[in-house]
N, C-alpha and C positions, 0 to 999 in steps of 0.2 A: 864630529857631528853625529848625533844620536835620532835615530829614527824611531819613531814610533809603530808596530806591526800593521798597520793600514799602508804606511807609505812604503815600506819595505815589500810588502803585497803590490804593492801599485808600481814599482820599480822591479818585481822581478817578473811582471803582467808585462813589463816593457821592453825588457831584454828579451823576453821569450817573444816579443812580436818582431823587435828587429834580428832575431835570427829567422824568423819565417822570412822575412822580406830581405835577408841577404840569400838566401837557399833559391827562392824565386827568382829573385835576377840575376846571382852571380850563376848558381849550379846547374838550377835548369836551364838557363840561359847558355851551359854549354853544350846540354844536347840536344836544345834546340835552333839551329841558325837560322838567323832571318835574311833577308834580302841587303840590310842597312849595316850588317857585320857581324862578326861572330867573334864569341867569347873565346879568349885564348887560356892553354891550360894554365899560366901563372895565375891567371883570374879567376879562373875554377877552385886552382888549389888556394889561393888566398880566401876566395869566398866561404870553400868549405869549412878551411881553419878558424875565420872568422866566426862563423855560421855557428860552428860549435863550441868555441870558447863565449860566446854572450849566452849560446843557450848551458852552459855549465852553469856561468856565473848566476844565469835565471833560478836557476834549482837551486843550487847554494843561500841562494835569498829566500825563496821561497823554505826551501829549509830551517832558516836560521828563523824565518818569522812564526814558524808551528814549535817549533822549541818554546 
């Protein structure tokens, strides 16, 4: 499947949002406890790994779409 550079812009606009919003609930989320439960470090470290491997993938798109 072949993207055109709009879509490939638009998919790495997307990866680079869902790592904000795994940093915000998984990461900060463990140095922040709440009342309702607190993040355990398997979830931190999962979330960071996560966190940064979409936003790698974001740049690599974004990359590939300015080529």
């Amino acid at each position: 499947m072949n993207f055109n550079k709009e879509q490939v812009d638009i998919l790495s606009k997307y990866f680079a949002d869902i790592s904000k919003i795994i940093v915000a609930s998984a990461v900060i989320g463990f140095f922040i406890p709440t009342e309702t439960g607190f993040v355990t470090f398997s979830v931190f470290a999962m979330g960071l790994v996560s966190a940064i491997a979409c936003l790698v993938f974001s740049l690599q798109l974004n990359k590939s779409a300015l080529a």
